[in-house]
C-alpha positions as CSV (number, residue, x, y, z in Angstrom):
1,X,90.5,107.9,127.0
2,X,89.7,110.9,124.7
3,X,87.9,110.0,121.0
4,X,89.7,111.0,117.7
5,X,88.0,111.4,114.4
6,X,90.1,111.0,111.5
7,X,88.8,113.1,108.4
8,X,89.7,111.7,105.1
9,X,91.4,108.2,106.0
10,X,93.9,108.3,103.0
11,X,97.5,107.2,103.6
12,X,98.4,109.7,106.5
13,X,95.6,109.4,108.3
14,X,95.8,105.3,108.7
15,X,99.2,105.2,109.3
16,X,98.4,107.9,112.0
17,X,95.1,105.7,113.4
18,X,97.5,102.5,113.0
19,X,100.5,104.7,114.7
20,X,97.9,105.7,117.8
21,X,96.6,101.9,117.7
22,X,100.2,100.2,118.2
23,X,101.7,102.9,120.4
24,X,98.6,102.0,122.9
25,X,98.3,105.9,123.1
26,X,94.3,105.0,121.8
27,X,92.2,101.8,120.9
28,X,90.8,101.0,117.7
29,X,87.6,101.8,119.0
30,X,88.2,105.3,120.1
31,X,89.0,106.0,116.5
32,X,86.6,107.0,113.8
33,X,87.7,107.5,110.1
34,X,85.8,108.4,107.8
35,X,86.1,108.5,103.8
36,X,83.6,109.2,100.8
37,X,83.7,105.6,99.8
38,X,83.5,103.4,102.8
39,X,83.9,100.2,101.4
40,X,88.0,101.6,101.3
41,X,87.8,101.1,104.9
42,X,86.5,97.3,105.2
43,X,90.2,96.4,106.3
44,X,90.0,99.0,109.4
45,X,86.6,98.3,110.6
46,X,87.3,95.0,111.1
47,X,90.4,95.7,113.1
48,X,88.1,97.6,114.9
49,X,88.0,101.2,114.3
50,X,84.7,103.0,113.5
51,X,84.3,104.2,110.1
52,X,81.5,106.2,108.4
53,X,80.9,108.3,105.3
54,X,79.3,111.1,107.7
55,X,82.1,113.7,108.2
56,X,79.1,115.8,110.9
57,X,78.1,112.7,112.6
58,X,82.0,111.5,112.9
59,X,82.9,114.8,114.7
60,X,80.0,115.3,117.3
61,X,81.2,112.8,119.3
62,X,85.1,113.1,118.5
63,X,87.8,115.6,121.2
64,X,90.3,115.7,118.1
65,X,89.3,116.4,114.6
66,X,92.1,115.4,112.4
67,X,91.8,117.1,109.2
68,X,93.7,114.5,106.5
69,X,92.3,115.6,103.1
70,X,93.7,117.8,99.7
71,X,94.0,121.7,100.1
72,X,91.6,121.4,97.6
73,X,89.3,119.6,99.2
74,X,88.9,121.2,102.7
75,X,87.1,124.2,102.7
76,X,84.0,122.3,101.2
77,X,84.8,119.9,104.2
78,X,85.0,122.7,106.7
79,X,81.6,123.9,105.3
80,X,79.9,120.5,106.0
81,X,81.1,120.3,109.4
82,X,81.1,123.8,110.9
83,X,77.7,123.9,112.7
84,X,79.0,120.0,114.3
85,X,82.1,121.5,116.0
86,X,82.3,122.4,119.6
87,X,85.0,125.1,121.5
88,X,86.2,121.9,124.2
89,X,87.6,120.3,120.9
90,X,90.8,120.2,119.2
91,X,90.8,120.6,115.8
92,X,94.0,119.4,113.8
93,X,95.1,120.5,110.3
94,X,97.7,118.3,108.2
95,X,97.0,120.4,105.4
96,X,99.4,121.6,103.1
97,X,99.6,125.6,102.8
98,X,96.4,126.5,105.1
99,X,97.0,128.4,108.1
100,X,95.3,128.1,111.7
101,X,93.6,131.8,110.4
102,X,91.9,129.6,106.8
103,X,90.7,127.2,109.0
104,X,89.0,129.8,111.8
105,X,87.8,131.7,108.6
106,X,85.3,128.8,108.1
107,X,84.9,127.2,111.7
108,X,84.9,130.1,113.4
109,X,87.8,132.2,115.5
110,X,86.7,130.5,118.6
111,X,88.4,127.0,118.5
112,X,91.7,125.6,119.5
113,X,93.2,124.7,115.9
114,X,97.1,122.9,115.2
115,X,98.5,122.4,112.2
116,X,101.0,119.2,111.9
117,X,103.1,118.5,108.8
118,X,104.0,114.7,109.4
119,X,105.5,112.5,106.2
120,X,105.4,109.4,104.6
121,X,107.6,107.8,107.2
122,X,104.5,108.1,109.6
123,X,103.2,104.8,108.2
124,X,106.6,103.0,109.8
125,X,106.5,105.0,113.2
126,X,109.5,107.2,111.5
127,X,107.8,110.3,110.9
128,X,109.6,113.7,111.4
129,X,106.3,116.1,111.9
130,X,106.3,119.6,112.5
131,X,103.4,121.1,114.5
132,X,102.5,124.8,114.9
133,X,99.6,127.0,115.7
134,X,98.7,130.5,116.4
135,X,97.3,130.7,119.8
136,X,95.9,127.5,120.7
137,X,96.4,126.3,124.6
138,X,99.5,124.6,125.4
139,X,97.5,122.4,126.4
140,X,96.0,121.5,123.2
141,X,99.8,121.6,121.8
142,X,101.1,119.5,123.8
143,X,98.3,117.2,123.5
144,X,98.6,117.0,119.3
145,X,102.8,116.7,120.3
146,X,101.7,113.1,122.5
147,X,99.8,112.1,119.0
148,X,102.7,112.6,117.0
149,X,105.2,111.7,118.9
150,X,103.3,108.0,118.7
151,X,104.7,108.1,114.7
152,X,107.9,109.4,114.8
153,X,109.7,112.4,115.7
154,X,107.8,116.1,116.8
155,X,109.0,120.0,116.9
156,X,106.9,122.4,117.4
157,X,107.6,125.7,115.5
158,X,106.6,129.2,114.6
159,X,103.5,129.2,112.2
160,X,105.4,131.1,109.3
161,X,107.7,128.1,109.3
162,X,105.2,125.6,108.1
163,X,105.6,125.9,104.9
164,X,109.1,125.5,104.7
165,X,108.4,122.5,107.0
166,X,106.3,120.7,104.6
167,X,109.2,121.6,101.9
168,X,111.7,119.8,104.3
169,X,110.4,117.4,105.7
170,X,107.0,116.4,103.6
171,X,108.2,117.2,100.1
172,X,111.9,116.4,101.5
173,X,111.3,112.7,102.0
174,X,111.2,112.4,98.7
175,X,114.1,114.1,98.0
176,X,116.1,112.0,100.2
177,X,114.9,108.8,98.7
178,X,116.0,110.1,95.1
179,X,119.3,110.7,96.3
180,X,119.8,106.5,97.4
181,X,118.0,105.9,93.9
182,X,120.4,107.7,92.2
183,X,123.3,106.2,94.6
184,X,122.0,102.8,93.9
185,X,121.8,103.4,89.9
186,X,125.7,105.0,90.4
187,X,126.7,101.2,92.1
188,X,125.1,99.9,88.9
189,X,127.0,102.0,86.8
190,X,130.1,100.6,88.9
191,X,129.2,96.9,88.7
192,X,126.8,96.0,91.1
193,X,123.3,94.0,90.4
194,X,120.8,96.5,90.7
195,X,119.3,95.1,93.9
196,X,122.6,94.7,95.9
197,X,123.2,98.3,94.6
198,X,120.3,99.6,96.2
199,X,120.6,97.7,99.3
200,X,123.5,98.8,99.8
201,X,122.5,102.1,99.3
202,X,119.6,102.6,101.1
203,X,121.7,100.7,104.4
204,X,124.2,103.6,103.6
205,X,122.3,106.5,103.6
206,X,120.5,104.8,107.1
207,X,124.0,104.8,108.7
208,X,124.6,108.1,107.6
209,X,121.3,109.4,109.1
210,X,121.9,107.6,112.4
211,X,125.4,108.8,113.0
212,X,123.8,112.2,113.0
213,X,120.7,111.3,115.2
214,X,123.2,109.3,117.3
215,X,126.3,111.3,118.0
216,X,124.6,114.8,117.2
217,X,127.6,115.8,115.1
218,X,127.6,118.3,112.1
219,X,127.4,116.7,108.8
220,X,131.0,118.2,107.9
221,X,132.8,116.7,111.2
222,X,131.4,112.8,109.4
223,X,132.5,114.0,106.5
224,X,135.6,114.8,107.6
225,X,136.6,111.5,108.6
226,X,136.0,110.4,105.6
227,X,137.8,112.5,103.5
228,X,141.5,112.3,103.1
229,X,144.1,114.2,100.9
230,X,144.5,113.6,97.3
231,X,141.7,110.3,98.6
232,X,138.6,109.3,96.7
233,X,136.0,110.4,98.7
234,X,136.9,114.5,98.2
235,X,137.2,113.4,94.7
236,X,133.3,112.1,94.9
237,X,132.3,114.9,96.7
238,X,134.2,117.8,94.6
239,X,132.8,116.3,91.1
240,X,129.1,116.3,92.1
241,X,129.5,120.0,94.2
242,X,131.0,121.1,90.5
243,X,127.9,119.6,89.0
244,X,125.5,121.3,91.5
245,X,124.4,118.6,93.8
246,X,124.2,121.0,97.0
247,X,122.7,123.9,94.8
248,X,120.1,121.4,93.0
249,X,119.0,120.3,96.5
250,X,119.0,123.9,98.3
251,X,116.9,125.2,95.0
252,X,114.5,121.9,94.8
253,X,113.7,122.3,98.7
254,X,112.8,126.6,98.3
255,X,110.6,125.7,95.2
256,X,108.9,123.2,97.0
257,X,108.3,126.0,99.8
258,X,107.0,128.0,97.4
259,X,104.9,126.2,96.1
260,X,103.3,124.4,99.5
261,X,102.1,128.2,100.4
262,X,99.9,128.4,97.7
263,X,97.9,124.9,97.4
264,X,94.7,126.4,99.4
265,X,94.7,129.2,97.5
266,X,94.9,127.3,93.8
């Protein structure tokens, strides 16, 4: 079984560790994650992984290097472990905004480097994660796809789609989860107590999502079947479109692109 070190064990890269441990793809004690201040990590040592404070020492002995830290905070990572990295190993980016090129910049052209854009949902096994690269083996692809595919859901795309990725599905998570606020705050409004109004949405917006993932249909052919003349639900519909739900969305998912190309950089 292959050894993965974890770089910067915040919450993506426990629910990843967690996601490896439960899906039997690793053991506990194939994992190492490290962290500045160890004593974060007492929980996961004693379930058995290995943690340290020693980002070199981690990946000497590691075939993946998953890189789970800030944009901000990786190139003074990189720095520290550069002369401890070895051509045989993988080396896997979840960074926001930095490219397989940033991270060959500083470790040098010679390594097999994948970025992944997971989200959130990776701590329930419901991830949706995007993973790229510029010309690492397939191999090494399809081995970071088997990682992934452990916490959730995996396509692998073009490079000069990861940014838009992380708007979508990263940054997007969020967006999703203030649409069943705002549903639940709207069944309020109507007469609900605010926790049957959010249970209800939330179970709403999971059917909605399953139909799709189910029957494969378009969003319009559900909608559809829902909408009939001179009926309430076109009424719904029409009064948030005049308000710009669809526009606020499409406009709140390019910033977010935008802005997740330049993190590295700022």
């Amino acid at each position: 079984m292959s050894k993965i070190t974890i770089i910067g064990s915040g919450n993506i890269g426990l629910s990843l560790a967690k996601g490896l441990v439960k899906s039997a793809l690793f053991t506990a004690d194939k994992i190492t994650l490290t962290r500045r201040n160890i004593q974060a990590l007492q929980e996961e040592a004693e379930a058995g992984f290995n943690v340290s404070d020693n980002n070199p020492l981690a990946v000497r002995t590691a075939d993946i290097i998953v890189l789970a830290i800030l944009p901000q905070q990786l190139r003074k990572i990189m720095e520290e472990i550069k002369e401890d990295v070895r051509p045989d190993q993988v080396i896997v980016s979840v960074v926001s905004g930095v490219s397989c090129a940033d991270v060959k910049a500083v470790l040098g052209d010679h390594l097999q480097v994948v970025r992944a854009m997971p989200n959130t949902a990776i701590a329930i096994g419901q991830s949706m994660t995007c993973i790229a690269t510029d010309d690492a083996q397939v191999e090494a692809v399809a081995q970071v796809e088997r990682l992934f595919e452990a916490v959730g859901a995996v396509v692998v795309i073009q490079e000069d789609l990861m940014t838009s990725a992380t708007a979508l599905c990263a940054c997007g998570i969020a967006f999703f989860l203030r649409a069943i606020r705002a549903a639940s705050q709207g069944g309020v409004e109507i007469g609900f107590h605010a926790h049957d109004a959010l249970k209800m949405a939330v179970q709403t917006a999971k059917g909605a999502a399953d139909l799709l993932l189910q029957t494969q249909n378009h969003p319009e052919g559900e909608i559809d079947k829902v909408t009939s003349p001179k009926g309430c639900t076109i009424a719904g519909l029409n009064e948030m479109e005049h308000n710009g739900f669809s526009s606020a969305f499409i406009k709140g998912i390019k910033l977010s692109a935008k802005k997740a190309g330049g993190l590295y950089n700022d």
